[in-house]
MITIDREN-666484 format. One record per residue (C-alpha): residue in three letters; x, y, z. Coordinates in pm, whole numbers, plus 50000, padded with zeros to 5 digits. Layout:
<sites>
(site ALA, (X, Y, Z)) ...
</sites>
This chain:
<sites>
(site UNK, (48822, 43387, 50216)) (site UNK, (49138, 43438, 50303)) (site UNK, (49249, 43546, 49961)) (site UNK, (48960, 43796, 49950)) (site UNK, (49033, 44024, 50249)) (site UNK, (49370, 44155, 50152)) (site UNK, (49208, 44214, 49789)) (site UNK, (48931, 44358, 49966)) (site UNK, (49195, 44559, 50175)) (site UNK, (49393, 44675, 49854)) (site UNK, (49056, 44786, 49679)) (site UNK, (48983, 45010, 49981)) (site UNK, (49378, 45160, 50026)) (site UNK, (49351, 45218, 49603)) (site UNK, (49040, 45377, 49643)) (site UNK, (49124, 45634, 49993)) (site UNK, (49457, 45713, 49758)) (site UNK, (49270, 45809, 49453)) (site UNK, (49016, 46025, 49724)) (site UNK, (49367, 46230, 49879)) (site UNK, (49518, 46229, 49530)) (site UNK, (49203, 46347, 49372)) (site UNK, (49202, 46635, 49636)) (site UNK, (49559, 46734, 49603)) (site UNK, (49483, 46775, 49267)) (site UNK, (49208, 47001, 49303)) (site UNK, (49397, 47206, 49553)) (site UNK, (49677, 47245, 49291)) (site UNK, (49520, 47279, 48969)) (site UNK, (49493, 47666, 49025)) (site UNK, (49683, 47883, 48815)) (site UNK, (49675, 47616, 48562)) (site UNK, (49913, 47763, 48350)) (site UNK, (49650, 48098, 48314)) (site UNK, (49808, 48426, 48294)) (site UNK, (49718, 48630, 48600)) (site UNK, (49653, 48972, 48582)) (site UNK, (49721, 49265, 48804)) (site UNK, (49543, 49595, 48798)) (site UNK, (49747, 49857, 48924)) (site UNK, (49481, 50155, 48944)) (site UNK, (49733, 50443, 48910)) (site UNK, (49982, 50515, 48649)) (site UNK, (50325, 50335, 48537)) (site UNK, (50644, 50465, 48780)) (site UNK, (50397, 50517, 49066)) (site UNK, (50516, 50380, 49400)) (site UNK, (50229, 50096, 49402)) (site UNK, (50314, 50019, 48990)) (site UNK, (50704, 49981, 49111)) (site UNK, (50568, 49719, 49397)) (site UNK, (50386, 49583, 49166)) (site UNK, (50631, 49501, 48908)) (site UNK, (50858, 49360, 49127)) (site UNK, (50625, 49163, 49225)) (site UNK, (50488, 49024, 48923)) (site UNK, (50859, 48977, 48754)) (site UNK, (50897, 48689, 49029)) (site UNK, (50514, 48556, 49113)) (site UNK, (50488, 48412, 48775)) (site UNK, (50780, 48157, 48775)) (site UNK, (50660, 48074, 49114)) (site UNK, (50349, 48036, 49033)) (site UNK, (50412, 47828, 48687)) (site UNK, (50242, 48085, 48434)) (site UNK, (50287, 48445, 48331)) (site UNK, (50158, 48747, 48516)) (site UNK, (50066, 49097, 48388)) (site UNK, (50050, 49449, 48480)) (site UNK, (49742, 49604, 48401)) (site UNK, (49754, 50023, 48469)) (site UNK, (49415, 50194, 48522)) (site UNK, (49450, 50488, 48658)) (site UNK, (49201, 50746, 48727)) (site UNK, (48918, 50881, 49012)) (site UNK, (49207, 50863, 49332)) (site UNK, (49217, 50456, 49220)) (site UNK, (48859, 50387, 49234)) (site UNK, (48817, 50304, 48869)) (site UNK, (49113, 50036, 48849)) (site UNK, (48918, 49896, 49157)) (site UNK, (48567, 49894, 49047)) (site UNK, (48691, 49648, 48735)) (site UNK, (48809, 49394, 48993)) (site UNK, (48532, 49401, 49203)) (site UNK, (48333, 49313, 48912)) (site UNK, (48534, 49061, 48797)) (site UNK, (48555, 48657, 48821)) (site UNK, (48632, 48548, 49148)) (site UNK, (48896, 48257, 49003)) (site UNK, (49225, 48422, 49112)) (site UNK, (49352, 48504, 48784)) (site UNK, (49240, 48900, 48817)) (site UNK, (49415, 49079, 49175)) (site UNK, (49411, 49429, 49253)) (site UNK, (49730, 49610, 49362)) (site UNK, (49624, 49885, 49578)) (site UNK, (49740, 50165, 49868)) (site UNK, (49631, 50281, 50190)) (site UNK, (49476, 50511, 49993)) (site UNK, (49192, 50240, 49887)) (site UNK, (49051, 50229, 50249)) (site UNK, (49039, 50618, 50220)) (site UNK, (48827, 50632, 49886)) (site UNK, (48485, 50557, 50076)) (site UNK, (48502, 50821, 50301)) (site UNK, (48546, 51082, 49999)) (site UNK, (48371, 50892, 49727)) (site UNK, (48024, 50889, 49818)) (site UNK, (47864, 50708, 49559)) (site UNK, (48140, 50464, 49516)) (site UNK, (48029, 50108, 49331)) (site UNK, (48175, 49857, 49531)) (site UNK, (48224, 49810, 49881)) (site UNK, (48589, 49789, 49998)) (site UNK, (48532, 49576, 50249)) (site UNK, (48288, 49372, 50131)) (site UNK, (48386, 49334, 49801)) (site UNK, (48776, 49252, 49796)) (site UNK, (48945, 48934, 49982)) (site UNK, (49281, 49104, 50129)) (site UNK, (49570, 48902, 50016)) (site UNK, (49879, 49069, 50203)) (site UNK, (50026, 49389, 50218)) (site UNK, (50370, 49411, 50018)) (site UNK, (50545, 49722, 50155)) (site UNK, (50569, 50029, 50300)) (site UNK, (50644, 50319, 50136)) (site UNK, (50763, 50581, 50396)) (site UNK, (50652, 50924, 50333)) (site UNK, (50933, 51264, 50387)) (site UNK, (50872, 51549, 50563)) (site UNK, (51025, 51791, 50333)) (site UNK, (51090, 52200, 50372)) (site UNK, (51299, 52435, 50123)) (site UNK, (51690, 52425, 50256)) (site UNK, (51661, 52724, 50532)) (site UNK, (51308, 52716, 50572)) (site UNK, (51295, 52552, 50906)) (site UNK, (51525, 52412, 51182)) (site UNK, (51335, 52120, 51285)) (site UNK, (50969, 52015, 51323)) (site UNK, (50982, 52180, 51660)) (site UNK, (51020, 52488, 51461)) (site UNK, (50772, 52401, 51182)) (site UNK, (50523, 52359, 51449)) (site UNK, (50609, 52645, 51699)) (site UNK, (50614, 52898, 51352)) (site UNK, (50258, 52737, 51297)) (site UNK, (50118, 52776, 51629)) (site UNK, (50239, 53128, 51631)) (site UNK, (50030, 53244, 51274)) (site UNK, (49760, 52952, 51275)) (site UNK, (49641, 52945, 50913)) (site UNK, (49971, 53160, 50815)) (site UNK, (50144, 52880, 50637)) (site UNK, (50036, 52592, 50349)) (site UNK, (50111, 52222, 50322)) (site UNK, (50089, 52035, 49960)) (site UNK, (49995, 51701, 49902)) (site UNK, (49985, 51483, 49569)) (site UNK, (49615, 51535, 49588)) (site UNK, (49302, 51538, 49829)) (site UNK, (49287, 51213, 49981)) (site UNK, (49601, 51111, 49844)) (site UNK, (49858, 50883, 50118)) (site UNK, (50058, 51226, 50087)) (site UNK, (49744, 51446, 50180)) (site UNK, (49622, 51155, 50504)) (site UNK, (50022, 51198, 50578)) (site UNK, (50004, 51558, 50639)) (site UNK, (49653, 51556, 50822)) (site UNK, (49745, 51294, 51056)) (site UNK, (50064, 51543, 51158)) (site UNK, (49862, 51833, 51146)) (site UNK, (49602, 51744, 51363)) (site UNK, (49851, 51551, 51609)) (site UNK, (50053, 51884, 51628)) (site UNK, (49770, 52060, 51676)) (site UNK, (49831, 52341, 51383)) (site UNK, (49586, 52538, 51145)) (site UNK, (49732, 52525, 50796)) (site UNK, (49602, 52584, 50423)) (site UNK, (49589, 52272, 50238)) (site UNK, (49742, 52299, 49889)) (site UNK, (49653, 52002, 49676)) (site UNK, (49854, 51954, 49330)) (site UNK, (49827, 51669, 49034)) (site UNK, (50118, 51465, 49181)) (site UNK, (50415, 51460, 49385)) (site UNK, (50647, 51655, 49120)) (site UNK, (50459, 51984, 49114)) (site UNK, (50430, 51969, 49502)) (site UNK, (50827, 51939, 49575)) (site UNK, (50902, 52189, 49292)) (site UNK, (50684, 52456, 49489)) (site UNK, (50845, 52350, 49801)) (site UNK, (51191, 52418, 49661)) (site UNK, (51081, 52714, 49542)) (site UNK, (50910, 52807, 49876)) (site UNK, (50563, 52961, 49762)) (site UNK, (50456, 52570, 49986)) (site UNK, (50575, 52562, 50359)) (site UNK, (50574, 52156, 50412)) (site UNK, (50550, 51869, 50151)) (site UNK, (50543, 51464, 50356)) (site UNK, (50690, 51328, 49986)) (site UNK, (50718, 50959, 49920)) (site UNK, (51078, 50858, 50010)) (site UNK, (51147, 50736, 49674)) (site UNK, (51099, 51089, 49526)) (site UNK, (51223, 51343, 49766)) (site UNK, (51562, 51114, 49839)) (site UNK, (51786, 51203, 49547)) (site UNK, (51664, 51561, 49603)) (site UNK, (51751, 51608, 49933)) (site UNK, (52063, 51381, 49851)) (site UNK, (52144, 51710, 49619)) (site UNK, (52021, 51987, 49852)) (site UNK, (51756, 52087, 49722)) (site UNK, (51529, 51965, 49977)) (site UNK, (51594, 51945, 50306)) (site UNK, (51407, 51647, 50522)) (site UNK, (51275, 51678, 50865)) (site UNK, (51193, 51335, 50972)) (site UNK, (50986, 51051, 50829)) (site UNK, (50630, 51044, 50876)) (site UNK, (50638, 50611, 50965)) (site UNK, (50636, 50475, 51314)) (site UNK, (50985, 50400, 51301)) (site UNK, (51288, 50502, 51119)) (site UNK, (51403, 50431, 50768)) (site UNK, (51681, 50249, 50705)) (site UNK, (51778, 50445, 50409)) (site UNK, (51781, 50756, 50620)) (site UNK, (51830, 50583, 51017)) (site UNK, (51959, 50923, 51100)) (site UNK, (51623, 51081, 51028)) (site UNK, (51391, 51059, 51319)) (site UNK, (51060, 51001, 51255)) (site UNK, (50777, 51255, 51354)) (site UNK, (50658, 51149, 51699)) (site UNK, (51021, 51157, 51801)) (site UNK, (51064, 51476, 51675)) (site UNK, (50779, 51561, 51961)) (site UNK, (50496, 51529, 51775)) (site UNK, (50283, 51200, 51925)) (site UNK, (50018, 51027, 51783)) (site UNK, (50132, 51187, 51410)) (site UNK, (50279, 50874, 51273)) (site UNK, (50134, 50692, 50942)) (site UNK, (50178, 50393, 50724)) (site UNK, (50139, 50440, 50357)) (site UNK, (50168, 50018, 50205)) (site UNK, (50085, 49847, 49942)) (site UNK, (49928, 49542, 49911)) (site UNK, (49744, 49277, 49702)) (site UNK, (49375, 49205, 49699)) (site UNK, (49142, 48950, 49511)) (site UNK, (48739, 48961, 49477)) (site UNK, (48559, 48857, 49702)) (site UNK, (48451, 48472, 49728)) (site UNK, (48816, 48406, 49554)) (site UNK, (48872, 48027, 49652)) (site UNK, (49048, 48039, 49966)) (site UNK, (49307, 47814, 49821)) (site UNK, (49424, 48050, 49552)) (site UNK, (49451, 48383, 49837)) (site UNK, (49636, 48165, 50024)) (site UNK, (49860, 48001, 49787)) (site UNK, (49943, 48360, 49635)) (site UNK, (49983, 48512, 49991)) (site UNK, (50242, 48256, 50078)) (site UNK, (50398, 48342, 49698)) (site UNK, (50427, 48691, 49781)) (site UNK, (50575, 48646, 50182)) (site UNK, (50850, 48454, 50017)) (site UNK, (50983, 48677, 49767)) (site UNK, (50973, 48987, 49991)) (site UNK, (51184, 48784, 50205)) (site UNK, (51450, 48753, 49912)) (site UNK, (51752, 48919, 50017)) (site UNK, (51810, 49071, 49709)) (site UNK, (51460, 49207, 49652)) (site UNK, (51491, 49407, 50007)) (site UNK, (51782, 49552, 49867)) (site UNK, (51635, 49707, 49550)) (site UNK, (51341, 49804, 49803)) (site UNK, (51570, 50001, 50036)) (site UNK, (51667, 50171, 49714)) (site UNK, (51338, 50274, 49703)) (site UNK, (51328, 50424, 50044)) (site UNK, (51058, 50132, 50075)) (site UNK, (51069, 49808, 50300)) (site UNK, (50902, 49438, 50316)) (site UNK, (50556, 49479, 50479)) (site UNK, (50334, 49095, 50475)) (site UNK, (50109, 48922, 50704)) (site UNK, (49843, 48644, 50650)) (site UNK, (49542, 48682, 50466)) (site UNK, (49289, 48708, 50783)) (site UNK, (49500, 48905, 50968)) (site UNK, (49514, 49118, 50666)) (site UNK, (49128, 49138, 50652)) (site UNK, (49081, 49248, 50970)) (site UNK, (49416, 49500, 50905)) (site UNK, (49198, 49652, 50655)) (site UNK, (48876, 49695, 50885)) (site UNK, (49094, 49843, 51129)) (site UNK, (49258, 50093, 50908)) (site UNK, (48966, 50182, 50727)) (site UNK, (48811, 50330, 51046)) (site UNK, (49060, 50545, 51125)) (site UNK, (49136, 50659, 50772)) (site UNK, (48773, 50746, 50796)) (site UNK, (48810, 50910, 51120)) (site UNK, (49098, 51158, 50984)) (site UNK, (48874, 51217, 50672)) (site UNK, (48607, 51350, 50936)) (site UNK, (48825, 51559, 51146)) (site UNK, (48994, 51691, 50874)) (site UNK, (48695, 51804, 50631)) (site UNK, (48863, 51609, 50317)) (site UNK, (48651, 51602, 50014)) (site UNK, (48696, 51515, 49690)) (site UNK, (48829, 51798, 49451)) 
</sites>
């Protein structure tokens, strides 16, 4: 007897091992050496494609396998977006995405997936502050962009990279905080907007950062304040709108990661904690604030409930400002 209970002891330690062991396991067999793919739903160069690359370049060694950049651009982002919906929830197919995804059901009526519903929020990345931009000796300030408004309401035009674009919620947000009437001027992207803004046949362009820099750099643009809640540290001289006395006009543009729905839990938050460590890299923030763009994470359920949050009021602006699709 006495011989048995330590055997009997032994059988029962081997056997609560193998149980913890076998459950370690199961937690790490994802990515299992799968590639992992990541739709980018807009085209390569794009703000979100650059996030995502960077990204992706450093997630795979991390991670143990290889991951891809899918581009499929088209319909404001809704098609790249539909195909992940759709697809496996196993964690090998994410969705790299904008603000500009909680916009899309507001102006997409018939849109076939839910964007709440049907995507597990991951993290955000970054933000990707958006420029204010005029012509050189178009306008002092924003005090004088808006006073010049308010004086010949519907007298001047804004451009944007597109009707519901982060660009076109950008200048909405300001508009409607500043309390002008202005013609909206939508173009195919953000080139064609700042070239009519040089050429001042637009009034007022809010450009992503990492476009409208080298041109104001050389001149050609000259940059009123950023459209963020706080200043840029590529430009910290720049103020941003609401200190430039307009309150309440402030907006994030980000971009972040998302997975289907019903993803295993294990895999959103193994690839959220991924991601928060290599936008911490030192060296990563510095090819960022070449960009004019900056580190932006948070955990997964705070990210859900981020995305809730922001889809309201990206909803709200849609409303107030009449934006519909082109």
């Amino acid at each position: 007897m006495t011989s048995f209970i330590p055997r009997r002891r032994q059988l029962v330690a081997a056997a609560l091992a193998a149980c913890a062991l076998g459950s370690v396991h199961a937690q790490g067999d994802w990515p299992k050496g799968q590639t992992i793919k990541m739709v980018v739903p807009f085209t390569a160069g794009s703000g979100t494609d650059i996030v995502a690359r960077l990204v992706a370049e450093r997630l795979g060694p991390a991670l143990g396998t290889s991951v891809i950049i899918d581009n499929k651009p088209g319909a404001g982002g809704t098609l790249g977006a539909a195909q992940v919906a759709k697809a496996p929830a196993d964690g090998y197919t994410l969705l790299v995405h904008s603000a500009g995804h909680l916009v899309n059901p507001s102006i997409y009526p018939n849109l076939p997936y839910d964007t709440i519903k049907d995507f597990a929020g991951i993290t955000p990345m970054a933000s990707l502050p958006n420029m204010l931009v005029v012509a050189p000796n178009r306008f002092a300030d924003v005090k004088d962009l808006v006073a010049q408004a308010k004086a010949r309401p519907g007298g001047f035009n804004y451009g944007s990279a597109g009707n519901g674009s982060a660009t076109h919620m950008n200048a909405e947000v300001f508009r409607l905080a500043a309390g002008v009437q202005a013609q909206h001027v939508p173009f195919r992207g953000t080139p064609e907007a700042m070239t009519e803004v040089m050429g001042g046949r637009i009034d007022w362009f809010f450009a992503p950062m990492v476009s409208a820099l080298p041109l104001v750099k050389d001149g050609k643009l000259k940059a009123l304040a950023v459209g963020t809640g706080k200043r840029s540290g590529v430009m910290p001289q720049l103020p941003t709108t609401v200190e430039a006395g307009v309150p309440g006009s402030e907006y994030l543009f980000w971009v972040g990661l998302f997975a289907p729905a019903k993803t295993p839990k294990a895999a959103v938050e193994r690839l959220q904690a991924e991601v928060a460590k290599i936008m911490a890299a030192p060296d990563l923030k510095e090819r960022l604030d070449k960009l004019g763009a900056e580190p932006f994470t948070m955990p997964s359920a705070q990210f859900d409930k981020f995305i809730v949050d922001e889809t309201a009021k990206a909803q709200q602006v849609v409303k107030a400002a009449g934006i519909k699709v082109d």
